[in-house]
N, C-alpha and C positions, 0 to 999 in steps of 0.2 A: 504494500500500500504506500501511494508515494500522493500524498496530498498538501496544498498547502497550508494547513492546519492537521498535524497530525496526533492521534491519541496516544495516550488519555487527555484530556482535558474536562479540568472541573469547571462543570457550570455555574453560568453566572447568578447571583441571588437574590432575593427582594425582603427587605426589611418590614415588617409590621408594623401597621400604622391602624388608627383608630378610626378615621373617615377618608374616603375617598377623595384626592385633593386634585384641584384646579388643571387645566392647560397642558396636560398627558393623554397617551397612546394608552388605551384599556382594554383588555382582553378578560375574557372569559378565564377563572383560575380551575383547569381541569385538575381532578383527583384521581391520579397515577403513577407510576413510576417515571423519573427524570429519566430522559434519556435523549444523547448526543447520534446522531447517526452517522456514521463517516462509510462514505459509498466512493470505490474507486472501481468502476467498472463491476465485472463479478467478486470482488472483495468488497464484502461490509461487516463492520464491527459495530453494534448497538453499547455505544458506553453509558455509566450510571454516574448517578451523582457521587457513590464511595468511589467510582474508578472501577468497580468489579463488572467485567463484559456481561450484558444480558446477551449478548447473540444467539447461547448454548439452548435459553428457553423457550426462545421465541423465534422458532423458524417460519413463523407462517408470517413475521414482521419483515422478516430478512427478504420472503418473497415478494411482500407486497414493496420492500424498497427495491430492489432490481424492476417491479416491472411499472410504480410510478415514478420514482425520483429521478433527476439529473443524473449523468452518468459516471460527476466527480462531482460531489458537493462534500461538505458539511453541514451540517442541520440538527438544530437544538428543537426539543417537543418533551411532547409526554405516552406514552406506550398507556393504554388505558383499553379495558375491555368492559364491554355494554352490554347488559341483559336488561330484558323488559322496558326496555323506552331510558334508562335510564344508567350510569356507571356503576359498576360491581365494583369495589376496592378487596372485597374478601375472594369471588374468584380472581383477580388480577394477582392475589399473593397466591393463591393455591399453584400458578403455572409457575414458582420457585419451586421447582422436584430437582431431586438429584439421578431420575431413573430416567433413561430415553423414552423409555416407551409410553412413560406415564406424560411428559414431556408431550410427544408425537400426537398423542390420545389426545390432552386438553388443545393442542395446538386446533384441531377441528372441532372438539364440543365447546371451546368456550375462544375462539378467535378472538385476536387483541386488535388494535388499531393503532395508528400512529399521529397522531393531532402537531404538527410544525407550528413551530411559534418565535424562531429565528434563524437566521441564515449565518454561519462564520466561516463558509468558506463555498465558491462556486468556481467548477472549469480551473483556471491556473488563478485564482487569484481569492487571496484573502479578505473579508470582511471586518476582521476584529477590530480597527482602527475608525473604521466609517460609522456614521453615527446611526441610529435604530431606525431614524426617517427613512433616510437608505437601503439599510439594512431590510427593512418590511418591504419597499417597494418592490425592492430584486429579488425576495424571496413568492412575492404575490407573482409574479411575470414565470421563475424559475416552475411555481407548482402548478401554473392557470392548466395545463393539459392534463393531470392529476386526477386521481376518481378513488372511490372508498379499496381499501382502507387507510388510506394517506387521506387525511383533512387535512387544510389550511383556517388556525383556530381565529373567530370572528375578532375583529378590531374596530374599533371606532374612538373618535375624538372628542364624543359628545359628553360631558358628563352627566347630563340629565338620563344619557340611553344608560352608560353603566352602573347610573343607581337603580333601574330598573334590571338590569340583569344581576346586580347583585341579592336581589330580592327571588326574581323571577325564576334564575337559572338551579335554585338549589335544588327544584322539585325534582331536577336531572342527575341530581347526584356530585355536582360542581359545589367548591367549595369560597366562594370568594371571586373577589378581582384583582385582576394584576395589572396596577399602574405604571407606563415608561414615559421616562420622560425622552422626548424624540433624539435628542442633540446626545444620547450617551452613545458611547464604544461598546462594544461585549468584553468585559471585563472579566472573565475567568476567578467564582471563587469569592469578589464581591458583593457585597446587597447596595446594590446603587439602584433596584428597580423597588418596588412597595407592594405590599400586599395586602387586601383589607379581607378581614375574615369575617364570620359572624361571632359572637359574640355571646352567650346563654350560661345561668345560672342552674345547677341540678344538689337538689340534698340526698346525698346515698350514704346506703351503709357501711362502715368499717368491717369488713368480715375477714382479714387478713392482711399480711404484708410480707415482703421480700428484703433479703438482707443488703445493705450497699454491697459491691463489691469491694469496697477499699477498706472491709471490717464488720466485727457486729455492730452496726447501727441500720437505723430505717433505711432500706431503699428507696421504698414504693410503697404505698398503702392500694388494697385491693378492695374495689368499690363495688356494692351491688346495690341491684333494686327488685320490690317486689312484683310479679306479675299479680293479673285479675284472679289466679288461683292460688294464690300465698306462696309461690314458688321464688328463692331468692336468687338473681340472675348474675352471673359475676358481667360488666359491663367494662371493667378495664383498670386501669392504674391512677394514683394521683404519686408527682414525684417535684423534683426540679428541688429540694431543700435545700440551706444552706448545711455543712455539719454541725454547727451548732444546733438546728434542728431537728437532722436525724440521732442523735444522741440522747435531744430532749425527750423525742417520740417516743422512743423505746423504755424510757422511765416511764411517761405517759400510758404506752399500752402492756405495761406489763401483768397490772392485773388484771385484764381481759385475756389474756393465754394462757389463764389456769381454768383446767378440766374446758378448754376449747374446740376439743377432737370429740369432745364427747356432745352426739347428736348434730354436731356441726352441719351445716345443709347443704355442704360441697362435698362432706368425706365420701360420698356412693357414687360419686360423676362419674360415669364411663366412656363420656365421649372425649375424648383424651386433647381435641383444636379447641375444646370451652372451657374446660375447667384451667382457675387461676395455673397450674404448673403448666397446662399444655402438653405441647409435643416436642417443644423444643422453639429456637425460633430459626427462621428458613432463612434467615440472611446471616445467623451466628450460629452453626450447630456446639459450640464447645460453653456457649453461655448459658450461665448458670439460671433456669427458672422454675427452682423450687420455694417454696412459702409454706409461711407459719400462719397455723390459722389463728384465727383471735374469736369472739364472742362476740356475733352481730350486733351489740347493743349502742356502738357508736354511732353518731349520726354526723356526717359532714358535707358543707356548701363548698362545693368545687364548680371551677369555672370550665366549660368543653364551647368545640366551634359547631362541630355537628356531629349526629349518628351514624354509624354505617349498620345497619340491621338496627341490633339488639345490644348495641358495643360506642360507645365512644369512638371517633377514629383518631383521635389523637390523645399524647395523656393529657389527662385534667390537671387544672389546675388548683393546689388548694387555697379556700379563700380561708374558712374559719370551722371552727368547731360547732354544729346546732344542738346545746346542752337542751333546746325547747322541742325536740323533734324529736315525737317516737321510732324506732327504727321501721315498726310498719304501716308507717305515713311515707315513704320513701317509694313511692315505685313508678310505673313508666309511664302514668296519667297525666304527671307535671309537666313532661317534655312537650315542647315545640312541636309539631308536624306538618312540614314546608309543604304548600300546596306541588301535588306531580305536574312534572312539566317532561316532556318529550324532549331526551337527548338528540335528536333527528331536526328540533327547529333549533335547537344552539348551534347545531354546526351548519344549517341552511344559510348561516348569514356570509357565509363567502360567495 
């Protein structure tokens, strides 16, 4: 592969901001894995945001880049796979297998897509130094003869349209907006671009936690909520502490992990991808994801962006402790539920 941008290259990044601001380039914030495409002819390597090549899992991506892409580009996007009108983020992890055939299998039951959302390199000549106004124009002209599963993801200048897609487009599984400003480089590795996410409060249970890695103190605290038949649902993690905190925590929950195995409403999970230990995780199999259980009777206000199912998709954040909240006043009636909206008109806007 002999490209003028050649991999790895870590992609560029967007900082977190609170509202959507003024006089920028706004796209749709698809929920999928980062992924840089580098196509030299029949050589293509799909790289990620750690650097680690997705090419090995996603061969039906690799097909759809030989037979829509340029014949040498570069190209920044997101690899995302759609079920029901709308994005899966949980089958999109499930196509991380280490087995080919299990691989080959999801590659046809559950096809991915590739959504471009920058260009840093076309033909003999680099884009990294030209500014994003640029940068978009030549990548709209490079994919105009393009067809599924290659999108080109929708843009506009209006900010009135992206406060309306930032509303509108969640019911598709999209998490947010991502603001550019026109006049930037592709900066590799920087947050020179903005993200505005959504925002929402949830009170869940304390039913467990994990240890840091760097000792015994709190990692993570593991959050549940009840369903309509009292069933308690593990829905994800709250973490980000300072250590001073994780040290405090573990004083904090200590009297809740006496006689906490006993009756515990996780000890009998069989399904080995939902309960808090898991299966492991598919992007670190040597990481450690065993937990201690504790005594559902905590109650805590954690801040998340959105759902994916039944699950948080990202960790929560903790705000405070609700000493006023019985544990089963906690369950999934208080959440949010974004009107559906059809992944098929977010990407109609090219």
């Amino acid at each position: 592969m002999d490209l003028p941008v050649q991999p790895p290259v870590k992609p560029m990044l967007a900082k977190s901001i609170a509202e959507i601001p003024e006089g920028m380039l706004y796209e749709p914030k698809f929920d999928g894995f980062r992924c840089i495409v580098f196509r030299d002819g029949d050589e293509v390597e799909l790289g990620s945001r750690n650097e680690r090549p997705l090419t090995r899992y996603f061969p039906d991506v690799v097909q759809a880049v030989k037979q829509q892409l340029p014949q040498r580009c570069v190209i920044d996007g997101e690899v995302v796979v759609a079920l029901g009108g709308g994005l899966d983020f949980e089958a999109l992890q499930q196509r991380i297998h280490p087995a080919e055939s299990r691989i080959n299998m999801l590659a046809k039951t559950t096809p991915a897509a590739f959504i471009a959302f920058d260009l840093l390199a076309l033909g003999e000549q680099s884009y990294l130094d030209a500014p994003f106004a640029e940068r978009r124009a030549a990548l709209e002209e490079a994919l105009a003869p393009s067809g599924a599963p290659v999108f080109l993801t929708p843009a506009t200048d209006s900010l009135e349209l992206a406060r309306e897609w930032f509303q509108a487009f969640e019911g598709a599984g999209l998490d947010g907006v991502i603001a550019k400003p026109t006049g930037i480089p592709y900066a590799p590795d920087k947050r020179i671009m903005f993200k505005i996410k959504h925002q929402r409060t949830a009170d869940c249970v304390v039913a467990g936690f994990r240890w840091h890695k760097s000792g015994p103190v709190v990692g993570s605290l593991l959050l549940g909520l009840y369903d309509d038949k009292g069933d308690l649902h593990h829905v994800g993690v709250a973490a980000a502490f300072s250590m001073a905190e994780r040290k405090r925590l573990l004083d904090d929950l200590e009297a809740y992990r006496r006689e906490a195995d006993q009756n515990h409403p996780w000890h009998d999970w069989s399904d080995l991808d939902r309960i808090p230990g898991g299966a492991g995780n598919r992007w670190n199999a040597h990481k450690d994801m065993s937990w201690e259980p504790l005594r559902p009777e905590l109650v805590v206000e954690v801040g998340y962006d959105h759902m994916e199912g039944t699950r948080f998709r990202h960790v929560a954040q903790f705000k405070r402790w609700r000493t006023d909240r019985i544990p089963r006043s906690c369950t999934f009636a208080q959440l949010e539920v974004p009107a559906t909206y059809n992944l098929a008109n977010v990407l109609s806007g090219r």
